[in-house]
MARVO-522837 format. One record per atom (N, C-alpha, C): residue number from 1; residue in three letters; x, y, z. Coordinates in nm, 2 decimals, m for minus. Each point is the difference from the previous one (the first is absolute). Example, Ala and Ser with C-alpha at 12.3 -4.5 7.8 and 13.67 -1.06 7.14 Angstrom:
2
{node 1 'Ala' {1.32 m0.57 0.78}} {node 1 'Ala' {m0.09 0.12 0.00}} {node 1 'Ala' {0.09 0.12 0.00}} {node 2 'Ser' {m0.04 0.11 m0.07}} {node 2 'Ser' {0.09 0.11 0.00}} {node 2 'Ser' {m0.08 0.11 0.08}} 
***
This chain:
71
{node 1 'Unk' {m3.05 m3.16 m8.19}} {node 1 'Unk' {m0.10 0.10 0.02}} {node 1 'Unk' {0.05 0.14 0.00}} {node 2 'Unk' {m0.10 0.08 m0.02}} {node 2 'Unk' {0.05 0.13 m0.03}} {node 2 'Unk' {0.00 0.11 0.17}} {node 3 'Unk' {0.08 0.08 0.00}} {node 3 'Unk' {0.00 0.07 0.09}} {node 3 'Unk' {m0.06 0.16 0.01}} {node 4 'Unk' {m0.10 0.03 0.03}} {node 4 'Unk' {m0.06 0.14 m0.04}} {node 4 'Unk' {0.08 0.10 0.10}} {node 5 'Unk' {0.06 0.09 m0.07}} {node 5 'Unk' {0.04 0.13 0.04}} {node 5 'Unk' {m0.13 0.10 m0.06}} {node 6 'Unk' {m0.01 0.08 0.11}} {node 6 'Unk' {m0.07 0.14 m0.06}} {node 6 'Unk' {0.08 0.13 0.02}} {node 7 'Unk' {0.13 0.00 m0.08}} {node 7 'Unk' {m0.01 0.15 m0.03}} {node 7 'Unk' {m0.03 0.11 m0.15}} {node 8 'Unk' {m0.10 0.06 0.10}} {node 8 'Unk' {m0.03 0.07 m0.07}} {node 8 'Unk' {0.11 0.12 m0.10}} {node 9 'Unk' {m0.03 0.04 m0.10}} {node 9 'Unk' {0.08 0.11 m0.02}} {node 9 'Unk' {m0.06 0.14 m0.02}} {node 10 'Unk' {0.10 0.05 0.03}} {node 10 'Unk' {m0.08 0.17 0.04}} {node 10 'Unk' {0.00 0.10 m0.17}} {node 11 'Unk' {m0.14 0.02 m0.01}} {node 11 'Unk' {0.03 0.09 m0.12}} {node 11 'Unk' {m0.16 m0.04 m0.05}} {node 12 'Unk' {m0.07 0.07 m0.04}} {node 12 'Unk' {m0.11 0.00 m0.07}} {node 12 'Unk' {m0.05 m0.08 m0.09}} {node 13 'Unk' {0.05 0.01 m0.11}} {node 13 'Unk' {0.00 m0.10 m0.12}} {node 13 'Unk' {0.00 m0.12 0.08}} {node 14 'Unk' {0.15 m0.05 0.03}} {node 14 'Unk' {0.04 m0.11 0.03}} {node 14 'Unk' {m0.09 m0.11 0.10}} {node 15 'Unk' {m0.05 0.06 0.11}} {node 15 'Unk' {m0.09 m0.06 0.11}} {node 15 'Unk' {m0.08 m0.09 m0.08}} {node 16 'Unk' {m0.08 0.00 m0.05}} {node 16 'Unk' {m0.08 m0.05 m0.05}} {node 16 'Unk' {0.06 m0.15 m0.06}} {node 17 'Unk' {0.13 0.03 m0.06}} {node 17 'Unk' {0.07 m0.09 m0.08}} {node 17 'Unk' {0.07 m0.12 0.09}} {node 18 'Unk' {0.02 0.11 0.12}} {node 18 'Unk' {0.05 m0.09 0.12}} {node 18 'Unk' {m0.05 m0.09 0.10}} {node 19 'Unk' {m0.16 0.08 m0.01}} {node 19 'Unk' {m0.12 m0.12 0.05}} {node 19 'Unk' {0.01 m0.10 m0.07}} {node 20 'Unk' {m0.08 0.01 m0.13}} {node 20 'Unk' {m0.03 m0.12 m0.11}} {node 20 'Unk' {0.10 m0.08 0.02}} {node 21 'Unk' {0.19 0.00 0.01}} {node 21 'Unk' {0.09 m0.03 m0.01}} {node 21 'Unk' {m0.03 m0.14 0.08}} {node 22 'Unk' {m0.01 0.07 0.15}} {node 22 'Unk' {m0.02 m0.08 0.12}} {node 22 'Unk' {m0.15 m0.07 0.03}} {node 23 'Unk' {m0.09 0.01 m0.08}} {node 23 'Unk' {m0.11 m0.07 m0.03}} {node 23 'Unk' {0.03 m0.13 m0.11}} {node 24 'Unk' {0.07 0.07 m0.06}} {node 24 'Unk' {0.06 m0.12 m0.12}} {node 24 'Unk' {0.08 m0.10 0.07}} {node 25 'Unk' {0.13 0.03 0.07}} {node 25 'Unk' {0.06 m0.10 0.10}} {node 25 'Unk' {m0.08 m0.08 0.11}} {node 26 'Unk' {m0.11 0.07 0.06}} {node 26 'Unk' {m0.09 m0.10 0.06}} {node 26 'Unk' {m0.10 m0.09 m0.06}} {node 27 'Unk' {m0.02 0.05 m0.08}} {node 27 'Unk' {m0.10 m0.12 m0.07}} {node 27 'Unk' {0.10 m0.14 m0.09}} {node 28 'Unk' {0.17 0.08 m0.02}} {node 28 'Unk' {0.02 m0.09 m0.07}} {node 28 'Unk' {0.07 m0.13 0.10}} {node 29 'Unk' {0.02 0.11 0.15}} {node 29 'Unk' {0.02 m0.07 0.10}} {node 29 'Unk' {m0.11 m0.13 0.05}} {node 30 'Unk' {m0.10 0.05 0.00}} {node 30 'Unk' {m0.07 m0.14 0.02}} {node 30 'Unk' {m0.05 m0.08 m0.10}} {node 31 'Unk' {0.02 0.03 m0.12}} {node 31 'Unk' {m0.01 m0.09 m0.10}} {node 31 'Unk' {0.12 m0.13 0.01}} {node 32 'Unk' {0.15 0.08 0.04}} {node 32 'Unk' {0.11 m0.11 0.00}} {node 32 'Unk' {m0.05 m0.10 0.13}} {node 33 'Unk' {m0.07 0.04 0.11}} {node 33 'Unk' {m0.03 m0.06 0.14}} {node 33 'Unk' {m0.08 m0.06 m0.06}} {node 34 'Unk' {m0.07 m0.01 m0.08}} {node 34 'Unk' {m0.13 m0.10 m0.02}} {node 34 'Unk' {0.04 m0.10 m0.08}} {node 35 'Unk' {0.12 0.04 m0.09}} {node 35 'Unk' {0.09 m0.10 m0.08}} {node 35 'Unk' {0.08 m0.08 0.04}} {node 36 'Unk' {0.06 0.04 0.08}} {node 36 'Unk' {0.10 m0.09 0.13}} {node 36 'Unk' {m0.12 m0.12 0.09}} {node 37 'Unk' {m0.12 0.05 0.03}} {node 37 'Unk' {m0.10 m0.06 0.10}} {node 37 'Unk' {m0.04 m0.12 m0.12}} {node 38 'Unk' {m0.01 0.03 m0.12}} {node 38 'Unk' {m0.04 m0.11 m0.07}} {node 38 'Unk' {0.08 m0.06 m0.05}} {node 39 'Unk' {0.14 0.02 0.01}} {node 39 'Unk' {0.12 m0.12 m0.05}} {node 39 'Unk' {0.03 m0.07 0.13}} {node 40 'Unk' {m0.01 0.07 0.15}} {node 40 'Unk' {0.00 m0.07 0.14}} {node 40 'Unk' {m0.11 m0.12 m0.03}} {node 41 'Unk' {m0.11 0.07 m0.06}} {node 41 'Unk' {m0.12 m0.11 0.07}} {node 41 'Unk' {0.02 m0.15 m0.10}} {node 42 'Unk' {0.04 0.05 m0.12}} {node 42 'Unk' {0.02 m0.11 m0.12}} {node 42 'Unk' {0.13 m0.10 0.08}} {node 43 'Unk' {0.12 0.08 0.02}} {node 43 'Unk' {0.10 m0.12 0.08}} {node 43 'Unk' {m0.08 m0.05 0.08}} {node 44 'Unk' {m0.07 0.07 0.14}} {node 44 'Unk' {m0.05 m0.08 0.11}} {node 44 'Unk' {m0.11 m0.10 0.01}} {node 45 'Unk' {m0.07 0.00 m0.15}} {node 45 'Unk' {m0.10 m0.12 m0.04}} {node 45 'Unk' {0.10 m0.13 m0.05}} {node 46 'Unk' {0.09 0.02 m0.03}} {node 46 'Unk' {0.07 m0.14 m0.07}} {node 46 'Unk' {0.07 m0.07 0.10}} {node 47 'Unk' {0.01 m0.12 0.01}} {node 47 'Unk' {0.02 m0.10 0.07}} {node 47 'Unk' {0.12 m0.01 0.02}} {node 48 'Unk' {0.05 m0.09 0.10}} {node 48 'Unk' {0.17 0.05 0.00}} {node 48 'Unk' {0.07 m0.11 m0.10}} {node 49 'Unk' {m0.07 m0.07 m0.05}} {node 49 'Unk' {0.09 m0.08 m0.11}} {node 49 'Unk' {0.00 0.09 m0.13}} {node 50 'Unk' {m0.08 0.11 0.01}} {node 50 'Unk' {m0.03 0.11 m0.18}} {node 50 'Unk' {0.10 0.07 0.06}} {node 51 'Unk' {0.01 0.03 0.12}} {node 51 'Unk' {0.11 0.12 0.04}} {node 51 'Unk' {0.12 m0.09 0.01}} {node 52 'Unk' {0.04 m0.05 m0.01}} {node 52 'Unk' {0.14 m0.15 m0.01}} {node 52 'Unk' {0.01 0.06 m0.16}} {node 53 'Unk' {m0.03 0.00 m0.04}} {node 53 'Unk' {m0.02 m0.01 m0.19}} {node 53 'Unk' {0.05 0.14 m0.02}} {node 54 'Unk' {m0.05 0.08 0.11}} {node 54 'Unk' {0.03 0.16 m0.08}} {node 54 'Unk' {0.14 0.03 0.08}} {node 55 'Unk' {0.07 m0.11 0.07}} {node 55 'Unk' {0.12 0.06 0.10}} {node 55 'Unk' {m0.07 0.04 0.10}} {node 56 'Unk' {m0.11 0.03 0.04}} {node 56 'Unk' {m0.01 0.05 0.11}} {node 56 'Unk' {m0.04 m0.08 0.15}} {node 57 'Unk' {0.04 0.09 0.10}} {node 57 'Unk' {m0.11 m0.08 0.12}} {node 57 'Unk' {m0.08 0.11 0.04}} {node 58 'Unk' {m0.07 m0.06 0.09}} {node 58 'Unk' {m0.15 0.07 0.06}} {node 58 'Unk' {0.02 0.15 0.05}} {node 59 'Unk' {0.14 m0.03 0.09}} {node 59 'Unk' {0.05 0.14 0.05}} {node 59 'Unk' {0.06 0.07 m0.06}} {node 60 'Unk' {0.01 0.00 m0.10}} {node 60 'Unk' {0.05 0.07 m0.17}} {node 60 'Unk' {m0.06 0.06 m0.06}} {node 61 'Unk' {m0.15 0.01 0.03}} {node 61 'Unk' {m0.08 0.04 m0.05}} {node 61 'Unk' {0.01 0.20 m0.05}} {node 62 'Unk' {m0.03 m0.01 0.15}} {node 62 'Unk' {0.00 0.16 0.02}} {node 62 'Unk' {0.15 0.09 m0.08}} {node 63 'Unk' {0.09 m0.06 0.04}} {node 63 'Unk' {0.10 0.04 m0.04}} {node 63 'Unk' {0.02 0.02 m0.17}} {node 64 'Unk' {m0.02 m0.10 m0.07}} {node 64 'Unk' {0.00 m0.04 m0.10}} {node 64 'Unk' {m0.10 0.11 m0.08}} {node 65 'Unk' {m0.13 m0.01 0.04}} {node 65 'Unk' {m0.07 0.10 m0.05}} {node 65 'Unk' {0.04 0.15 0.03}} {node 66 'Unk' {0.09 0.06 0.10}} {node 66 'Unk' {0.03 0.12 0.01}} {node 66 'Unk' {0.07 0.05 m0.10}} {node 67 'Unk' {0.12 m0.15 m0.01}} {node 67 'Unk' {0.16 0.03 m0.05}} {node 67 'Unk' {m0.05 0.03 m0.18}} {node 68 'Unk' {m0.12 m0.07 m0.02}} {node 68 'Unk' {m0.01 0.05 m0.16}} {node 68 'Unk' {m0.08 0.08 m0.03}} {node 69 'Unk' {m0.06 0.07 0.10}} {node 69 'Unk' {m0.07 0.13 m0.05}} {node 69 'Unk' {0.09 0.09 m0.12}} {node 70 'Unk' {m0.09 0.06 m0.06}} {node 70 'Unk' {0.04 0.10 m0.08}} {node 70 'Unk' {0.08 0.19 0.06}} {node 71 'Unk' {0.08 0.03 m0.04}} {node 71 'Unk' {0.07 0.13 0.04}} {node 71 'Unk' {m0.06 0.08 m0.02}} 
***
């Protein structure tokens, strides 16, 4: 998940560039959270013998889906 910082930068031109900036990181911040929520929900429907098949166990879940997020 993404982490929003807002600083702003000082200078006319720039502000504007600095908003949109940090409008852009939040939206793309919750797009990754909604992506993560739907690779959680897809492990947590499968049975523990489909999660046996993928290496995983139950309490793997969460982790597993953090550890392959995207950078």
């Amino acid at each position: 998940m993404a982490t929003l910082t807002l600083p702003l930068p000082s200078g006319r031109g720039t502000r504007r560039l600095g908003i949109l900036e940090c409008i852009s990181k939040f939206i793309a911040g919750i797009s990754e959270g909604r992506e993560l929520a739907t690779r959680y929900e897809r492990l947590a429907h499968k049975s523990d013998a489909e999660l046996t098949r993928l290496g995983l166990k139950r309490e793997d879940i969460a982790r597993t889906v953090f550890a392959a997020r995207r950078r």
